[in-house]
SEZAVEX-266878 format. One record per residue (C-alpha): chain; x, y, z. Coordinates in pm, whole numbers. Layout:
// SEZAVEX-266878
chaine: A; c1: X; c2: Y; c3: Z
...
//
This chain:
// SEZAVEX-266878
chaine: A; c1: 0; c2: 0; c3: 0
chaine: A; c1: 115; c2: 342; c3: -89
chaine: A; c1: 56; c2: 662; c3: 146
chaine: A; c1: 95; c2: 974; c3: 132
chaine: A; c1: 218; c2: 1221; c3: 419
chaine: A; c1: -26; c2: 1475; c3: 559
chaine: A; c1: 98; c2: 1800; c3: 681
chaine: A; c1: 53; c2: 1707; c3: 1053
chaine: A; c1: 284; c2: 1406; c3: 964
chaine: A; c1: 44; c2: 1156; c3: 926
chaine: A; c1: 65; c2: 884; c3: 661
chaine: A; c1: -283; c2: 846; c3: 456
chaine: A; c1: -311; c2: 540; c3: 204
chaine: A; c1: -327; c2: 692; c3: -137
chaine: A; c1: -607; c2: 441; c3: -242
chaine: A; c1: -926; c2: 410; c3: -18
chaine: A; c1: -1255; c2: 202; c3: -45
chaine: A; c1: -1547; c2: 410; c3: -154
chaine: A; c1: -1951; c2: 270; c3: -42
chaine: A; c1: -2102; c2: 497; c3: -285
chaine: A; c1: -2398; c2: 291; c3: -392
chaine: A; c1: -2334; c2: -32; c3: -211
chaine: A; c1: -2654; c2: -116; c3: -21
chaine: A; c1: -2647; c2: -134; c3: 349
chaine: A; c1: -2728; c2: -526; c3: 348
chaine: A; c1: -2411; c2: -575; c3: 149
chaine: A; c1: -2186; c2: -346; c3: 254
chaine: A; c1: -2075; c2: -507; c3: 575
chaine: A; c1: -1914; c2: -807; c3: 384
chaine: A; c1: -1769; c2: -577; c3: 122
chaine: A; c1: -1614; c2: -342; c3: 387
chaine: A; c1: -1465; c2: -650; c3: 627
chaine: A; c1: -1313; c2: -832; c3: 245
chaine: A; c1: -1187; c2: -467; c3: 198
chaine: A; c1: -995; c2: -443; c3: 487
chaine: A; c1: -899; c2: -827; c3: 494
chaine: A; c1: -724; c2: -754; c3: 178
chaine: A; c1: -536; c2: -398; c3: 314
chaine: A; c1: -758; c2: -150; c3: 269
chaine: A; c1: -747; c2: 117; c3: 559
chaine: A; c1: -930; c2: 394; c3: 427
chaine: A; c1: -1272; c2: 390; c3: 374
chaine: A; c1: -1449; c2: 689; c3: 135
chaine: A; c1: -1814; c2: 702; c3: 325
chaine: A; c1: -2079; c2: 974; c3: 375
chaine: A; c1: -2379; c2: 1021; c3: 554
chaine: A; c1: -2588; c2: 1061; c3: 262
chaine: A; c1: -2480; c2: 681; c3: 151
chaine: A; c1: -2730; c2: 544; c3: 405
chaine: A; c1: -2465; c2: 246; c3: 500
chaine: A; c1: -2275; c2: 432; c3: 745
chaine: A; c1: -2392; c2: 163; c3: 1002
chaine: A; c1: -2293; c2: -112; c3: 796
chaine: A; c1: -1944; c2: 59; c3: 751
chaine: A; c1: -1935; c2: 80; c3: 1130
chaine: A; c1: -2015; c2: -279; c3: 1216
chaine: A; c1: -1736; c2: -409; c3: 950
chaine: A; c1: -1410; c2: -209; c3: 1136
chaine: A; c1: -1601; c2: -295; c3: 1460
chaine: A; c1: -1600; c2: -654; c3: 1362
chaine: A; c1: -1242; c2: -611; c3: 1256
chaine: A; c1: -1072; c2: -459; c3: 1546
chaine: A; c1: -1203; c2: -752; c3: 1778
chaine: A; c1: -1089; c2: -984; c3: 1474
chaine: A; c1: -733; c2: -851; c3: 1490
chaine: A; c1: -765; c2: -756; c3: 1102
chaine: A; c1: -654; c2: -395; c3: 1149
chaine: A; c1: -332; c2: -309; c3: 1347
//
C-alpha cells in the first residue's frame, strides 16, 4: 500500500474504499473483504445510508485482529 504524508505528519493510504452505492445489506461483507485484503481507508458519507454497515465491518475487525 502506498501513502501519502499529511501535513501534521500523518501517513494516509493513497487508495481508499469508496460505499457509494453499495446497499447497506451488502456493505458489511464488502467493507470486512476490503480491509482483509489492506484496505485502511474507507471513502463514506452520511448521505450513503450504509454508514452503520461501515461501522459494524471495522467494529468486527478490530475484535478480529484484522486492522493493526
Amino acid at each position: 500500500m502506498e501513502y501519502t504524508t499529511l501535513n501534521n505528519g500523518v501517513d494516509m493510504p493513497i487508495l481508499g474504499y469508496g460505499v457509494y452505492q453499495i446497499s447497506a445489506s451488502e456493505c458489511e461483507r464488502c467493507v470486512l473483504d476490503a480491509i482483509e485484503v489492506g484496505y485502511r481507508s474507507i471513502d463514506t458519507a452520511q448521505v450513503y445510508g450504509n454508514e452503520k454497515a461501515v461501522g459494524n465491518a471495522a467494529r468486527k475487525s478490530f475484535y478480529y485482529n484484522q486492522i493493526v
